[in-house]
C-alpha positions as CSV (number, residue, x, y, z in Angstrom):
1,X,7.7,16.9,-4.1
2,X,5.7,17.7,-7.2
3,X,8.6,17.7,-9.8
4,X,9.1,15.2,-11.8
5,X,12.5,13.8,-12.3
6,X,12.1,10.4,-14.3
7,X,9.9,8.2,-16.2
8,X,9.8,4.2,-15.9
9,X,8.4,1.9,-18.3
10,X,7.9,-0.7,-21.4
11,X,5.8,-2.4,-23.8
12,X,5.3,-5.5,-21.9
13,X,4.2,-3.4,-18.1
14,X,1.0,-2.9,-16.7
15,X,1.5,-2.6,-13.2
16,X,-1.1,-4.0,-11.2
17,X,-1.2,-1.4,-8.2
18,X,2.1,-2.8,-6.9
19,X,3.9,-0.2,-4.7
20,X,7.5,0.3,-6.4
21,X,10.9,1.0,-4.8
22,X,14.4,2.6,-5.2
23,X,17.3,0.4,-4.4
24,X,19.5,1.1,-0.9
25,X,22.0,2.7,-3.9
26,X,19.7,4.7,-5.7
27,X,20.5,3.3,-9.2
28,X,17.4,1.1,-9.9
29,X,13.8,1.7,-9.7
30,X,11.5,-1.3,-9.2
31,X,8.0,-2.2,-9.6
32,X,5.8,-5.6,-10.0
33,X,3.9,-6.2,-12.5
34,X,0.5,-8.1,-13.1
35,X,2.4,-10.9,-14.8
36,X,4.4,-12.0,-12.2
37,X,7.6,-10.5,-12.5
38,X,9.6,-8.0,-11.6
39,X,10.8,-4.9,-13.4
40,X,14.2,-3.0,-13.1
41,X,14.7,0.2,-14.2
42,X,18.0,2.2,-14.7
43,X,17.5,5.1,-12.6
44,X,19.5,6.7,-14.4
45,X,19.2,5.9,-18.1
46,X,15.7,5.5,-18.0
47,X,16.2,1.8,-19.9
48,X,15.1,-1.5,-18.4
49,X,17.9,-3.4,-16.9
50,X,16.5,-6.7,-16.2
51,X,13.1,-8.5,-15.4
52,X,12.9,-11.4,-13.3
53,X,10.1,-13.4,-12.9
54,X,8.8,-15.9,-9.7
55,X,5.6,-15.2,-9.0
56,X,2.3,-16.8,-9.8
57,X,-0.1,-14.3,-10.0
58,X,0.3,-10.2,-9.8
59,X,2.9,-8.7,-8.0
60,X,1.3,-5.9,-5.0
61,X,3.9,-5.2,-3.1
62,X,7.5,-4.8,-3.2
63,X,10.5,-3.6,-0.7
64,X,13.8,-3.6,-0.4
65,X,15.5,-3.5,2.8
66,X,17.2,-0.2,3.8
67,X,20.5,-1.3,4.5
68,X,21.1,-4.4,2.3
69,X,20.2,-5.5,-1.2
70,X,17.6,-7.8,-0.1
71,X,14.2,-7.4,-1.4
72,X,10.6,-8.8,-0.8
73,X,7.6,-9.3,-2.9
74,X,4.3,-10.2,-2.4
75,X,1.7,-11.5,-4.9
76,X,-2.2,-11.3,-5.4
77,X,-2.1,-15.5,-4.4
78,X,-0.4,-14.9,-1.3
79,X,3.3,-15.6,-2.0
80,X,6.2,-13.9,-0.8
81,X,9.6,-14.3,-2.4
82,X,12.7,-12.4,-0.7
83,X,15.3,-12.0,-3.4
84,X,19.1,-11.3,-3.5
């Protein structure tokens, strides 16, 4: 567990100590970020493949749930979203 096998990131992210996550398939790499929103990366390609946004204030925590493509997020205010 000390080799590195890819790097995630863009101009616009500044993760905020938000945990990040792999999707149940393995293809995407997530993370929050202290803007709200909601980065996916290709895991892959390396490229950014979307960024959604819901959240008020950072983003600390995000999970998805093992066996389906649900996935939860918390924020600094105290807001949880659970996307599809």
């Amino acid at each position: 567990m000390n080799k590195s096998v890819g790097k995630y990131d863009h101009k616009d992210f500044f993760n905020s100590a938000a945990h990040a996550t792999i999707s149940p398939s393995e293809n995407l790499v997530l993370s929050g970020n202290c803007d709200g929103s909601i980065y996916y990366w290709n895991r892959y390609k390396g490229g950014l493949e979307r960024k959604v946004t819901g959240h008020e204030g950072s983003v600390t925590a995000i999970q998805y749930h093992f066996m389906s493509s649900l996935l939860a997020s918390a924020d600094k205010e105290g807001n949880m979203i659970l996307w599809t």
